[in-house]
C-alpha positions in Angstrom: 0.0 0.0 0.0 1.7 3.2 -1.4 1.3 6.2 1.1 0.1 9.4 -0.1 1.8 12.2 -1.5 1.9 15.0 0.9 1.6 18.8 0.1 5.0 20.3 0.4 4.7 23.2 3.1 5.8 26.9 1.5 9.7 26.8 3.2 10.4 23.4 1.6 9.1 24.6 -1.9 11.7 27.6 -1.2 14.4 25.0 -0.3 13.8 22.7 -2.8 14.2 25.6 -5.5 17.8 26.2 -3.8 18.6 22.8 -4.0 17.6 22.7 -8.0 19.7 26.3 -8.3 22.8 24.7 -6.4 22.9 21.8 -8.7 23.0 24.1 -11.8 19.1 23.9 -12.7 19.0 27.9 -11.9 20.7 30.6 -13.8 24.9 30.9 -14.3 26.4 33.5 -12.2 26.5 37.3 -13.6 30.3 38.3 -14.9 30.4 40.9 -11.7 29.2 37.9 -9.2 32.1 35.6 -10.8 35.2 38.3 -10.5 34.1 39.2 -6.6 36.4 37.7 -4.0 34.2 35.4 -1.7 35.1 35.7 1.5 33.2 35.1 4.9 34.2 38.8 5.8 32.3 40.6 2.8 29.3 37.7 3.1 29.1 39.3 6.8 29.2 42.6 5.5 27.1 42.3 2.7 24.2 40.6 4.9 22.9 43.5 6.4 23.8 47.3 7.5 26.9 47.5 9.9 26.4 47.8 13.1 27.5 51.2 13.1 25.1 52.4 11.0 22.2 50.4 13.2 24.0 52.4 16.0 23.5 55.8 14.6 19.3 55.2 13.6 18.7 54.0 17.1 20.4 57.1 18.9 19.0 59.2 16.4 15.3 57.6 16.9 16.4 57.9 21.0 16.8 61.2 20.7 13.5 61.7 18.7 11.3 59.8 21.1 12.9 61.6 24.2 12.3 64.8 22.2 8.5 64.0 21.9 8.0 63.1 25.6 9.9 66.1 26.9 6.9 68.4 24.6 4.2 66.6 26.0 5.6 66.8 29.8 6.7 71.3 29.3 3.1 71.3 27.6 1.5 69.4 30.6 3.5 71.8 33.1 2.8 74.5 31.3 -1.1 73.8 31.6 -1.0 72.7 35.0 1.3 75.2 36.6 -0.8 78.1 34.6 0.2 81.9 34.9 2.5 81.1 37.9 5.7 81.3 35.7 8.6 80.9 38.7 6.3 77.6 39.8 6.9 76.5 35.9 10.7 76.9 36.2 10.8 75.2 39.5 8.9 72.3 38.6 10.7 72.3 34.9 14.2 72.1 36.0 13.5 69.5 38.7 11.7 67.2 35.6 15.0 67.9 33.5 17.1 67.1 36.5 15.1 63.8 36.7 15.1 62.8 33.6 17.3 59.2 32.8 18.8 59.3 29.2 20.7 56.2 30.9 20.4 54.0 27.6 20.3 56.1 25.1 23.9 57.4 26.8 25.2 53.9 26.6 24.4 53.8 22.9 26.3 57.2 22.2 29.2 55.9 24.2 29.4 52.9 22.6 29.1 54.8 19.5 31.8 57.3 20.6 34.3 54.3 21.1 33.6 52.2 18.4 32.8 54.5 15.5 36.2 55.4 14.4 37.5 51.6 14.5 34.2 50.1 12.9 34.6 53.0 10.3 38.3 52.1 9.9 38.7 56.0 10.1 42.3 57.5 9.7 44.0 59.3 12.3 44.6 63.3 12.1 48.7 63.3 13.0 48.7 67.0 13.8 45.6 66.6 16.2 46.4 62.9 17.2 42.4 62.4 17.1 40.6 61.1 13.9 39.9 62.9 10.8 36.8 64.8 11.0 33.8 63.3 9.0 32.2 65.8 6.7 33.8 68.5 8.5 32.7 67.7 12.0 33.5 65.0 14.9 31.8 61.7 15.0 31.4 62.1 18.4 28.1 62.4 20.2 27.6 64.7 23.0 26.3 62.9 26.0 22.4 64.2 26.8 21.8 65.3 30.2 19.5 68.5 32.2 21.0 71.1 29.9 20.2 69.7 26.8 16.3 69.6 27.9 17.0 72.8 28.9 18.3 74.1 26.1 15.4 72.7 24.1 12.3 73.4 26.0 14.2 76.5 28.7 11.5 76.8 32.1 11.1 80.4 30.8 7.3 80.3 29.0 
């Protein structure tokens, strides 16, 4: 008694066409795919974006999101604490002095440290510091009270 056939599940159809394209059922390789070196460095690389630049999006979407929530909370105060402007700037620098960028500050210090060797960047001999990128440092400055203030001051 023969079994029956089962329906192959969608991942094994994808496999299966893998398997046909390894043995040389699929296309020959492009003239540009034959004269690249193959090694498992540029495989990594070429995978996905490097982690630098992962690094960078998630600081800069930190810095957006803390952005937004620090609006909302000097809107919220400024509606709350009404025409009473020095109880604004009390309250507003104690929020600022209580905020925690304690993550996002991890992320620009790792960034700091491991931008310029990830980025293989050269080194400035005059300066003894790395070349400048687009004219300006890679480095991040560190958020802390005076940022927020600098964005939203307690002054309404």
């Amino acid at each position: 008694m023969s079994s029956p056939e089962r329906e192959q599940a969608p991942v094994e159809r994808v496999i299966g066409r893998g398997l046909e394209e390894a043995q040389g059922v699929g296309k020959p390789l492009a003239e540009r795919t034959r004269q690249r070196q193959r090694t498992v460095e540029s495989y990594l690389k070429g995978g996905s974006p490097p982690r630098w630049m992962e690094r960078i999006g998630d600081i800069d979407r930190g810095i957006a999101e803390h952005h937004r929530r620090l609006e909302r909370a000097h809107g919220l105060l400024a509606d709350e604490c009404g025409e009473d402007r020095a109880l604004f700037a009390r309250r507003w620098r104690q929020v600022a002095a209580e905020w925690s960028f304690e993550r996002l500050n991890e992320l620009i210090e790792q960034h700091n440290e491991w931008y310029p060797i990830e980025r293989d960047l050269p080194m400035d001999l005059r300066t003894r510091d790395y070349v400048l990128v687009n004219g300006r440092s890679f480095r991040r400055p560190l958020l802390d009270p005076s940022w927020i203030l600098a964005r939203f001051p307690p002054e309404r």
